[in-house]
C-alpha positions, 0 to 999 in steps of 0.5 A, spaced: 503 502 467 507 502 473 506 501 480 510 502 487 511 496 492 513 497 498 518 493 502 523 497 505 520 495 513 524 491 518 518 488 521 519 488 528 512 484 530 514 478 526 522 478 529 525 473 530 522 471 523 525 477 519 531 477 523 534 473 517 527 472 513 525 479 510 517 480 510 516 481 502 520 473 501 516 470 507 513 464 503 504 462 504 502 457 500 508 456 496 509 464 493 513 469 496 509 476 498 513 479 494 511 474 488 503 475 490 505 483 490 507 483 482 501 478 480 497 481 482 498 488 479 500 485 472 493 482 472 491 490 472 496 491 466 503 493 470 509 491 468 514 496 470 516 496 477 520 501 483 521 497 489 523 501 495 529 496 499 532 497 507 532 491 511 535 486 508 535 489 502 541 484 498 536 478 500 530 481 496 536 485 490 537 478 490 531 475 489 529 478 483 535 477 480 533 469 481 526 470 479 529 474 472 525 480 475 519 476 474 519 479 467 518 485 467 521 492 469 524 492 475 528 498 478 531 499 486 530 504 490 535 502 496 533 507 502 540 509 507 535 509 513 527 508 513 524 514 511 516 511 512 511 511 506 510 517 503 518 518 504 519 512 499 514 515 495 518 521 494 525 518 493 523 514 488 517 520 484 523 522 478 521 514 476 514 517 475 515 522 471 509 522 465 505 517 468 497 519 469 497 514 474 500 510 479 498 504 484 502 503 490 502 497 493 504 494 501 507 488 500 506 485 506 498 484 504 495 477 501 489 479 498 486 477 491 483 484 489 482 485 482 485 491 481 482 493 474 475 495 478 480 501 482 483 503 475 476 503 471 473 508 478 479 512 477 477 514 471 471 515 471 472 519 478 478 523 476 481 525 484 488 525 487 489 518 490 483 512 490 483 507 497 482 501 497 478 500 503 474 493 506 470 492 511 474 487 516 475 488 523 481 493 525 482 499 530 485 504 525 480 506 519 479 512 515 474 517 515 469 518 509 465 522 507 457 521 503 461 522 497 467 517 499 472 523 500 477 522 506 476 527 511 479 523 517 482 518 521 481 514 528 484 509 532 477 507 536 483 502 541 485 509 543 480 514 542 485 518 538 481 522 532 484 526 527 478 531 523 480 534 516 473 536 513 467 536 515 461 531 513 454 530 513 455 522 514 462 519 517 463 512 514 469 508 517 473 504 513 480 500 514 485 502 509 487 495 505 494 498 503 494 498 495 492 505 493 492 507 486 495 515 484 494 522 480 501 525 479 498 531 481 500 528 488 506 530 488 505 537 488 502 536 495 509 531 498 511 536 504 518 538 504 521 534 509 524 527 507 520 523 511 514 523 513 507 517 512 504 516 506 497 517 511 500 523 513 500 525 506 493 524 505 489 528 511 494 533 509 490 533 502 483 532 505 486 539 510 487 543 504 482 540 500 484 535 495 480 530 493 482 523 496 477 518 495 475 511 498 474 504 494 470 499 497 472 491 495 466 487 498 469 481 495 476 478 495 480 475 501 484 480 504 490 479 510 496 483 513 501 479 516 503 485 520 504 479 526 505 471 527 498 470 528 496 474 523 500 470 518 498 464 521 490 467 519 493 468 512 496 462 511 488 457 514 485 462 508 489 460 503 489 452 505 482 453 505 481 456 499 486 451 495 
């Protein structure tokens, strides 16, 4: 099986850390981002791996060549410029070619989620894209719907709501950044380079694509999006060491 990490941010609300230190190599409890990624998504069966690069992108080449690529297969997608989610996705489809289905994992998550759950509801609900979704506090979440369709989108600080579908009950569920794919997805990519992988998905949802939810009650989950952030992250690993 093969999956999608995506590393290619500058992650500007961790400067000055990734000033010289880019996201994917920051360290917690002794382990890369970048590390934790590929462990993770080897326990569901993955060895084969596109990594998109921008920022600092010598640094985590190098890294994996160090780390032998952990063993597995590992192929680079260097973008010239940021070309947002969706638009790394699009970059690097031709390597997707014959695959059923594909996870795409942010490396910017620490989270012990077993992934083998979302594979296992996939199949047994064939859709265009599978969220991983868990209730924690966040501004931002996806709408769904009764039947755990996606149908839109919030951000509850500013009051700004995109609808796409109606539905009879609206469930709000923050996006934990792992999503497992149909290939039938790029069928739907627009024609644009750049554009986000949250874009991508309403505009289905618009059109009538089936973009489902997956909810993980269990499991810790963090982003290190920022230096409290990461800190958080760092206290939940102590803890549980």
């Amino acid at each position: 099986m093969k999956a999608m990490i995506l590393a290619a941010g500058r992650g500007e609300r961790l400067r000055p850390i990734t000033d010289t230190v880019p996201k994917p190599l920051i360290e917690i409890g002794g382990k890369t981002m970048l590390e934790r990624a590929v462990e993770n998504l080897k326990n569901a069966g993955v060895f084969s791996f596109v990594i998109n690069t921008w920022h600092l992108a010598d640094k985590i080449e190098k890294f994996l060549e160090e780390k032998r690529y952990f063993g597995a297969d590992f192929t680079v997608s260097r973008e010239e410029y940021l070309l947002d989610t969706g638009g790394g996705l699009k970059k690097a489809s031709e390597y997707f070619k014959g695959e059923k289905k594909f996870f795409v994992y942010n490396c910017d998550i620490l989270c012990d989620f077993d992934l083998n759950k979302m594979k296992k509801e996939f199949d047994n609900k064939p859709c265009l894209g599978l969220l991983a979704v868990k209730k924690r506090p966040a501004s931002r979440k996806f709408i769904f719907d009764e039947k755990n369709r996606l149908c839109g989108w919030v951000n509850e600080k500013t009051g700004e709501r995109k609808d796409k579908r109606p539905a009879k009950q609206e469930k709000f569920m923050p996006f934990c950044g792992i999503q497992l794919l149909s290939n039938d997805i790029f069928a739907f990519f627009p024609e644009k380079e750049k554009f986000s992988l949250t874009e991508l998905y309403l505009d289905i949802a618009e059109r009538g694509g089936e973009i489902l939810s997956f909810e993980y009650e269990e499991g810790i989950w963090h982003d290190i999006g920022d230096e409290k952030k990461l800190a958080a992250a760092r206290r939940s690993l102590e803890k549980r060491a």
